[in-house]
N, C-alpha and C positions, 0 to 999 in steps of 0.2 A: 220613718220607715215607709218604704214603697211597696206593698204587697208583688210576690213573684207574679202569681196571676194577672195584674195590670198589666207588669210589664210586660208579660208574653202578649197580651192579649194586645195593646199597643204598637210594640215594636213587629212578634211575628204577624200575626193575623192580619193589624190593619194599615201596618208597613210603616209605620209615623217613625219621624228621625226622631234621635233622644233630645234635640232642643223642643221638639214639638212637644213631647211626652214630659220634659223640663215644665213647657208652659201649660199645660195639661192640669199638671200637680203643684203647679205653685209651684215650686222647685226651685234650686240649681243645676245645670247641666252636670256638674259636679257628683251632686247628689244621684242622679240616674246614672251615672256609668261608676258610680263607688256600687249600687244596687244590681246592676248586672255584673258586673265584675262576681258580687258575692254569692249570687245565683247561679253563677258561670252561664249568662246569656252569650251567646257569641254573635261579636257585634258584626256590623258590613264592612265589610273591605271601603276607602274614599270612592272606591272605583265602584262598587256595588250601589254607595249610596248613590250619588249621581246618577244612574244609570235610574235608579228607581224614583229619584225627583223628576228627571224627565221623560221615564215614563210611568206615572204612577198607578194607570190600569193596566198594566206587564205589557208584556213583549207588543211591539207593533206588529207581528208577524206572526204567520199560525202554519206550522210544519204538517201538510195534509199528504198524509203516506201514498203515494202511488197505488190506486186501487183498478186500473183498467190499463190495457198493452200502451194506448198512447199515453198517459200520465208517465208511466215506467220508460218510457222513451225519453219524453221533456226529461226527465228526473236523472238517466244514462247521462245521456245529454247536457246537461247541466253541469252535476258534476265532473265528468271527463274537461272542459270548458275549465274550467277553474282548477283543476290538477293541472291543467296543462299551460292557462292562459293567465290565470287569477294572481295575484297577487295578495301573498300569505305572507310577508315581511310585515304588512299592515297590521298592528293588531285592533282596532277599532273600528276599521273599515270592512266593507267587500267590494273588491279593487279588480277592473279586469277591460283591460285595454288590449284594442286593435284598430289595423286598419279596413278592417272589411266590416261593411253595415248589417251583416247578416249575424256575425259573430254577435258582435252587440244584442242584435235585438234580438237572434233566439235564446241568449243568458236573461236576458228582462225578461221575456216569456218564461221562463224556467223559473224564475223566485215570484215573478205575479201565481203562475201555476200549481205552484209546487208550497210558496213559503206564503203568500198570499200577502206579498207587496205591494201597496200603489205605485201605478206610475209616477204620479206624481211626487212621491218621495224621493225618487233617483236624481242624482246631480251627476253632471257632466262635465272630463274635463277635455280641453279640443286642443290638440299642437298640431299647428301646423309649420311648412319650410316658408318662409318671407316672399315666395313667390307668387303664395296662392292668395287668392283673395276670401278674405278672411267672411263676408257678408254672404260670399256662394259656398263657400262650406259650411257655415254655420246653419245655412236657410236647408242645404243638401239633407246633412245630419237630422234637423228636427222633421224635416217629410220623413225623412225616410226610418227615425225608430217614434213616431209620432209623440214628439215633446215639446214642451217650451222654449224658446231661447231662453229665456230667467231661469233655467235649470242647467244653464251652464257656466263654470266658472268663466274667469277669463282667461281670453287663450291665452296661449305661449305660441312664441315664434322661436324656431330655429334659421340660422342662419340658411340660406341653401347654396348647396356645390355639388360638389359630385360623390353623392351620395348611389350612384347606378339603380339596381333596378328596385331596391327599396325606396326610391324617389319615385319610380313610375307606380307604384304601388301605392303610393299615400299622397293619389290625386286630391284627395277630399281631408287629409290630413290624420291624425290619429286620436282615437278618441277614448278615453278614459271611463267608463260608467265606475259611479262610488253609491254604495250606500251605506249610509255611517249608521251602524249597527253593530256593536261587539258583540251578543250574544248571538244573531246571525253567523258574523264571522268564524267566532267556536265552532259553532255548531258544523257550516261547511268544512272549516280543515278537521274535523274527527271524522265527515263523513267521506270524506276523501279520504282519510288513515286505514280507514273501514273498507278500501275497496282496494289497496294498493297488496 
């Protein structure tokens, strides 16, 4: 028998998976989920566990409420940007591509700001048309939202033709910011549900 108490104390408190808690007690894995089961412990979703193996001090990120006019601006801002721009088919990511270098980087400002992101967390994807040279936009994009080249996938080419003035518009190509964080991603589409 596995005393209830361990197990809460294990599983909720110190977040340990049931094989951890298995090896913990000498156990079977067997044995711990016949013992929560009869506890009615309720277990993690696969999707919960993972999430909690890599991150196991919680969230990378820290949701710091708008407390001054400019915060609530970035914060406007931000959100509007991803109702309008972001891509919510994702559900693991936070996905928000364009071709204008401002977009980009006042949504990075907005999750460094607002959700307390590193830069350095952010990946980047870059498409450009087969015309452009791949080395002057790549060099373009990292001045200009100050990031690494190793923070971008690799790119994608499209073919180029007569694509009109969406071609003269994505001089520098189009650029994708990802940050792969699902409970982020929740978190933005209710806060966008919250304002629509």
């Amino acid at each position: 028998m596995i005393p209830k108490g361990i197990l809460k104390k294990y599983y909720i408190r110190e977040r340990k998976s049931m094989q951890e808690i298995a090896e913990l007690q000498k156990c079977s894995l067997h044995k711990v989920a016949y013992w929560m089961t009869f506890y009615q412990i309720e277990r993690r979703s696969k999707s919960d566990a993972v999430y909690l193996k890599n991150n196991p001090n919680g969230d990378p990120f820290k949701f710091k409420f708008p407390r001054s006019m400019q915060d609530a601006k970035i914060f406007g801002y931000g959100i509007g940007l991803y109702a309008g721009e972001g891509t919510k088919a994702d559900k693991t990511s936070v996905r928000l591509g364009n071709t204008n270098p401002a977009i980009i980087f006042n949504f990075m400002h907005f999750l460094e700001n607002i959700f307390k992101v590193q830069r350095k967390d952010f990946k980047f994807g870059l498409q450009l048309f087969t015309d452009i040279k791949e080395d002057v936009a790549l060099d373009f994009w990292c001045k200009y939202l100050k990031v690494k080249g190793t923070q971008f996938y690799k790119t994608t080419f499209t073919k180029s033709g007569s694509m009109g003035t969406y071609r003269k518009k994505s001089e520098f190509g189009v650029v994708t910011l990802y940050y792969h964080n699902k409970h982020l991603r929740d978190m933005l589409c209710g806060l966008v549900q919250n304002f629509k």
